[in-house]
Z-matrix of the N, CA and C atoms (Angstrom, degrees):
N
C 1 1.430
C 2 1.528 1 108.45
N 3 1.142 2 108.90 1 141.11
C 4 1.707 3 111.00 2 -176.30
C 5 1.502 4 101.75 3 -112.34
N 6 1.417 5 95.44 4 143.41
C 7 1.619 6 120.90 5 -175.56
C 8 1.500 7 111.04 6 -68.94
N 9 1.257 8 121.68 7 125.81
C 10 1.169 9 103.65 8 167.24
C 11 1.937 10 129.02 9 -77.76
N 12 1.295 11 127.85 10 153.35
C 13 1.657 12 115.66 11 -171.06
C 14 1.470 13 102.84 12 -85.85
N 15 1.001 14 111.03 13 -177.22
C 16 1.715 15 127.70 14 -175.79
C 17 1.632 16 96.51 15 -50.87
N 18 1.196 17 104.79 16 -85.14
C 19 1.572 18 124.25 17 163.07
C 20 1.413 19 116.07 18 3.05
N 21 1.472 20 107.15 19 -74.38
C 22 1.409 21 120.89 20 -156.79
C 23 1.919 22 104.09 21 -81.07
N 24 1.521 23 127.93 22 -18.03
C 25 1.456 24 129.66 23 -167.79
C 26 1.678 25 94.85 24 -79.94
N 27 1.442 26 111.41 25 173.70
C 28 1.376 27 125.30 26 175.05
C 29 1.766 28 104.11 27 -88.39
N 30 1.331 29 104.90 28 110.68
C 31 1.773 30 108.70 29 178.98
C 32 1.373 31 101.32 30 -72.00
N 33 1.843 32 105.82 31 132.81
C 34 1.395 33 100.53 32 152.40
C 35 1.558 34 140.35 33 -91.99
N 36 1.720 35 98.45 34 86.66
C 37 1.139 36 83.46 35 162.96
C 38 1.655 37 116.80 36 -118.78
N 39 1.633 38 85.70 37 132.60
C 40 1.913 39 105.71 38 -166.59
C 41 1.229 40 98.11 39 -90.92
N 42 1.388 41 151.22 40 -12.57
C 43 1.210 42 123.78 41 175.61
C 44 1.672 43 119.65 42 -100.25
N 45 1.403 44 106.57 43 -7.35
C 46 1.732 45 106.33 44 -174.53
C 47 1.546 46 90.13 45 -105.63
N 48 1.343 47 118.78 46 -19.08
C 49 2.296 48 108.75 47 161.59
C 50 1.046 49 124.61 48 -81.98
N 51 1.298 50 94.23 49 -6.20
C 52 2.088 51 100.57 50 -178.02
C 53 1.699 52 101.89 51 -90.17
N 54 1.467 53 95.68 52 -47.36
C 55 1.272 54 95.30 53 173.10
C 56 1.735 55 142.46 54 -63.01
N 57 1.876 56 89.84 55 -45.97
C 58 1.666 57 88.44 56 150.32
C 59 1.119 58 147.20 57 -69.18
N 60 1.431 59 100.66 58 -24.21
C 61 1.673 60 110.89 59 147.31
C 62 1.492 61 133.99 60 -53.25
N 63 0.920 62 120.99 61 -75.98
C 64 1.530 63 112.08 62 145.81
C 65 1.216 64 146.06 63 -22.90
N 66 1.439 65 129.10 64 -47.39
C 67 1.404 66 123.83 65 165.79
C 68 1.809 67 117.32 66 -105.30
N 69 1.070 68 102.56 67 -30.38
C 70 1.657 69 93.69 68 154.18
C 71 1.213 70 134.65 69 -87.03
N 72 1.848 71 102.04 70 -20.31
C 73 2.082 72 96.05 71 162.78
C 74 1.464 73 102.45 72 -69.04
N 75 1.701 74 139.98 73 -33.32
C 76 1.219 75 116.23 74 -161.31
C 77 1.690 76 109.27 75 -82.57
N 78 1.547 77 96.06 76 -13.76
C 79 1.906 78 90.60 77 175.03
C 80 1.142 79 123.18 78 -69.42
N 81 1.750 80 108.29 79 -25.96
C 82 1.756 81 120.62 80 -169.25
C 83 1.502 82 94.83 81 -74.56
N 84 1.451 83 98.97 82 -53.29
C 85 1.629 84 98.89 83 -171.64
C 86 1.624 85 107.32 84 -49.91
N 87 1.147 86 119.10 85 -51.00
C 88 1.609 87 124.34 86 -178.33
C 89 1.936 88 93.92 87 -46.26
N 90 1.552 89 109.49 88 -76.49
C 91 1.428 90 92.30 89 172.53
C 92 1.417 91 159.09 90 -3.71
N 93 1.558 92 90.06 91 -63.77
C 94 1.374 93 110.80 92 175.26
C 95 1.006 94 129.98 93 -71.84
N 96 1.805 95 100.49 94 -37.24
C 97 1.737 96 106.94 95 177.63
C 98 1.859 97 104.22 96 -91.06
N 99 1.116 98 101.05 97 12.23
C 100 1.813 99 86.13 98 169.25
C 101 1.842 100 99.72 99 -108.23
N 102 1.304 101 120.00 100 -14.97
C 103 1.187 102 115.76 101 171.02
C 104 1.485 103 109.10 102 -72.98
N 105 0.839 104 128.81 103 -46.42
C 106 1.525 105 126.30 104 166.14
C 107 1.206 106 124.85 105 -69.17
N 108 1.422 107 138.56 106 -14.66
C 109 1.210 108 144.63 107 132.33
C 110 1.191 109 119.75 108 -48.18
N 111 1.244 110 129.17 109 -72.61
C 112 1.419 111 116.73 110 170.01
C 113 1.344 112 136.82 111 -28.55
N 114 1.883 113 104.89 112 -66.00
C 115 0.953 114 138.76 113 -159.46
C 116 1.704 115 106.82 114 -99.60
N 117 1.069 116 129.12 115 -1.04
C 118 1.748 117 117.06 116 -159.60
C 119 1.473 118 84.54 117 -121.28
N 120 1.172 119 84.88 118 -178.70
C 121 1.769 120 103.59 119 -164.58
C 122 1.770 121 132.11 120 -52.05
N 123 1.143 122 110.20 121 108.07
C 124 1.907 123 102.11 122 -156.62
C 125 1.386 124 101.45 123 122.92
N 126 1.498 125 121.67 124 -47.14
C 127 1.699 126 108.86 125 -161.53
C 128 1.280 127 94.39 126 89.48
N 129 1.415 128 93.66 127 -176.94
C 130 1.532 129 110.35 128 174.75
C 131 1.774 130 127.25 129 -86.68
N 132 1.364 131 89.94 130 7.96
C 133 1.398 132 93.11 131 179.38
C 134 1.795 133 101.90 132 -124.58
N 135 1.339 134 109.38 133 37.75
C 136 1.788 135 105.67 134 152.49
C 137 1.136 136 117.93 135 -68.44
N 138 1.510 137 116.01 136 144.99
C 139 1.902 138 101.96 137 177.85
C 140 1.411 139 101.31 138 -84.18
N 141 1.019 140 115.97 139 -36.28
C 142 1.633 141 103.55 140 -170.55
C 143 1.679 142 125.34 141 -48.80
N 144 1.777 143 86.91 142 -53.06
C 145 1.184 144 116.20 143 173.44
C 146 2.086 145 142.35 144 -12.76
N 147 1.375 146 85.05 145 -53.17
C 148 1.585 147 106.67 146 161.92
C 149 1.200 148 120.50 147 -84.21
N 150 1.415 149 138.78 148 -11.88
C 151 1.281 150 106.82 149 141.31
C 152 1.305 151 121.94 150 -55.59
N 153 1.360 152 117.23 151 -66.96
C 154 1.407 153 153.35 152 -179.14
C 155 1.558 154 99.53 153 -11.66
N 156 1.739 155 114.35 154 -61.15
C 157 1.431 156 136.27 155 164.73
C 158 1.352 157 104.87 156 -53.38
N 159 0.632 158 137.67 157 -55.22
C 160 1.814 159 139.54 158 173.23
C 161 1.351 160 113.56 159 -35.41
N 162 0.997 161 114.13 160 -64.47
C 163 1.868 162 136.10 161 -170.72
C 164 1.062 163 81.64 162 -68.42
N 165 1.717 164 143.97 163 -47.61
C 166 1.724 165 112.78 164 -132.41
C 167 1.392 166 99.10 165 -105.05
N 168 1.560 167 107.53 166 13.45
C 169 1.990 168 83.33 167 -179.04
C 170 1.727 169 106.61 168 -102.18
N 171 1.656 170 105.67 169 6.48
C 172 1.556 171 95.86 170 -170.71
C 173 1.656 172 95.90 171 -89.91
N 174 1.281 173 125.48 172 -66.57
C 175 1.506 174 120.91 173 149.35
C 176 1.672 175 118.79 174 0.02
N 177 1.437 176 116.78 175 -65.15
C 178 1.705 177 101.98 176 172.40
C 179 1.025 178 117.85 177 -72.70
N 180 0.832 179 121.10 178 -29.14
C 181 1.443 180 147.08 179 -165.52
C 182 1.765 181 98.09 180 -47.81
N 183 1.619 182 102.74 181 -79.44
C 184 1.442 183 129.95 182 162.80
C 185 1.487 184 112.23 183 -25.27
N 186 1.235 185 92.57 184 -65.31
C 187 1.791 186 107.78 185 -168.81
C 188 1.567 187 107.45 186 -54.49
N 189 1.674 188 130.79 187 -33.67
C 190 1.447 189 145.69 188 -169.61
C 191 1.196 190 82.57 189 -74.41
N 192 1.618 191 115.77 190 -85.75
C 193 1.509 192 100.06 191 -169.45
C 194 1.416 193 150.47 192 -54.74
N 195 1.170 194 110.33 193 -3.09
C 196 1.557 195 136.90 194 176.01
C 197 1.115 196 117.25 195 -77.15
N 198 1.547 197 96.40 196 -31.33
C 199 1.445 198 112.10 197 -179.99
C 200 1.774 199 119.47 198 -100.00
N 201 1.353 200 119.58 199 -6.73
C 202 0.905 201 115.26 200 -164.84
C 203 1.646 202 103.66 201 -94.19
N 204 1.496 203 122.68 202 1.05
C 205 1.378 204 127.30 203 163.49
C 206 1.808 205 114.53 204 -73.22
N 207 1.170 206 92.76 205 -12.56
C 208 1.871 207 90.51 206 168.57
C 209 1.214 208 128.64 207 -75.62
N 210 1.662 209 111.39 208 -22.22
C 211 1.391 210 127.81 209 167.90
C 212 1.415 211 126.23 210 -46.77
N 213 1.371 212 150.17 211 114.83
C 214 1.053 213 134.46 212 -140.25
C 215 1.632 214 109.69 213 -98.54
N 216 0.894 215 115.82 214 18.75
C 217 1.686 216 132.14 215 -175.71
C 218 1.579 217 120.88 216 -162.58
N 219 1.300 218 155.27 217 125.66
C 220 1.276 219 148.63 218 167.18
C 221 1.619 220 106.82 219 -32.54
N 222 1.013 221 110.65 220 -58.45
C 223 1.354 222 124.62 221 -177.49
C 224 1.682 223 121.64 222 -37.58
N 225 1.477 224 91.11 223 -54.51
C 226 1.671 225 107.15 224 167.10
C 227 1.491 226 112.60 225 -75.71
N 228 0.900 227 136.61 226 -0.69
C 229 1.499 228 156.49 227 -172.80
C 230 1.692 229 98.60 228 -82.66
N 231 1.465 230 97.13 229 -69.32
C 232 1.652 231 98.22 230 177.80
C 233 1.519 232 121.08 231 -104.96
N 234 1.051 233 109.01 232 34.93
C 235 1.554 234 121.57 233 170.72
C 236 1.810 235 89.10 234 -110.51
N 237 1.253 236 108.80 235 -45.99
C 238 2.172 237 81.80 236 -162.16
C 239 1.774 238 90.24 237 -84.75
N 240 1.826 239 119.49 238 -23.28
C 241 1.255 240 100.02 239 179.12
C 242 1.689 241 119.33 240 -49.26
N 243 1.221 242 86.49 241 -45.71
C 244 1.762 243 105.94 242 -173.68
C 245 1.703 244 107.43 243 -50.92
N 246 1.420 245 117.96 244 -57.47
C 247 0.988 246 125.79 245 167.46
C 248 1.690 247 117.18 246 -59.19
N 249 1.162 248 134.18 247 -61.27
C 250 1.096 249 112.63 248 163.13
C 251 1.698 250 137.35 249 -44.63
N 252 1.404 251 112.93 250 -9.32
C 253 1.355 252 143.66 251 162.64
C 254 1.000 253 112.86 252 -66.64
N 255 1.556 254 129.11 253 -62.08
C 256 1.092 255 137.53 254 -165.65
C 257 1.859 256 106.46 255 -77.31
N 258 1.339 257 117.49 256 -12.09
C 259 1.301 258 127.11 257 -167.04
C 260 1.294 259 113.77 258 -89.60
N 261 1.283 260 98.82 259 -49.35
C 262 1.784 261 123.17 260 166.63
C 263 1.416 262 115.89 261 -59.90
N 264 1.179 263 120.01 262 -64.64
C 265 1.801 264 126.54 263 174.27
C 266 1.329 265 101.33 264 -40.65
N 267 1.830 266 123.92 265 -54.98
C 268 1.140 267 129.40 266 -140.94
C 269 2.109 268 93.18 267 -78.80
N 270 1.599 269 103.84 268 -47.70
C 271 1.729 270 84.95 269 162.32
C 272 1.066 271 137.66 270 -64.36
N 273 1.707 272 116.16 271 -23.48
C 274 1.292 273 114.49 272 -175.08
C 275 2.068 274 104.60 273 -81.26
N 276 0.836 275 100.41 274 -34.01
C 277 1.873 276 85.26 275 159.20
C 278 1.023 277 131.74 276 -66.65
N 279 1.643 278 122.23 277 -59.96
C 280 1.366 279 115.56 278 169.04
C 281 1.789 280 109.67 279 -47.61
N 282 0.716 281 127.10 280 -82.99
C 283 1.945 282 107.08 281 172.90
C 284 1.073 283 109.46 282 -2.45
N 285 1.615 284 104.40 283 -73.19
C 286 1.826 285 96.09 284 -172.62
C 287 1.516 286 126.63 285 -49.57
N 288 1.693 287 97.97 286 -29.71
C 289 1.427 288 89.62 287 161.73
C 290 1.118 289 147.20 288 -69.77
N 291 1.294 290 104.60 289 -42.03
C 292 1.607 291 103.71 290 177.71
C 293 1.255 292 113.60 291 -86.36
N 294 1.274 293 124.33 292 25.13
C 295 1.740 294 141.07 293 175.91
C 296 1.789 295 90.68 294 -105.40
């Protein structure tokens, strides 16, 4: 079995994944569930719907940050959050635009 080097293991750092977890999972989550609000079935004016949106951003929400301890550096933590941020916003405008 081969060792892994410094480099190559998952670094712990818990306070810059907790953190990118937290404020960039709750933006994605905001993201995601306004893209599907907008855009998913009903529009934004389903009645059901807003609950539905309500409930679903603590769930991603969770799931981002849970996940953002797999990242092998803090750093990389909020570089793909950021980027996945920037990916999400960037569809959910263009939609709005051409809507």
């Amino acid at each position: 079995m081969v060792r892994l080097s410094a480099n190559e293991k998952i670094q712990p750092h818990w306070w810059s994944k907790t953190l990118a977890g937290l404020l960039f999972g709750l933006m994605l989550a905001y993201g995601i569930v306004g893209i599907f609000a907008w855009y998913g079935y009903g529009g934004i004016d389903a009645p059901v719907k807003v609950q539905f949106n309500m409930w679903m951003i603590c769930p991603i929400w969770i799931l981002v940050l849970s996940l953002s301890y797999l990242f092998k550096t803090g750093v990389n933590a909020v570089v793909y959050l950021l980027s996945l941020n920037a990916i999400v916003y960037g569809i959910f405008f263009i939609l709005r635009w051409l809507s």
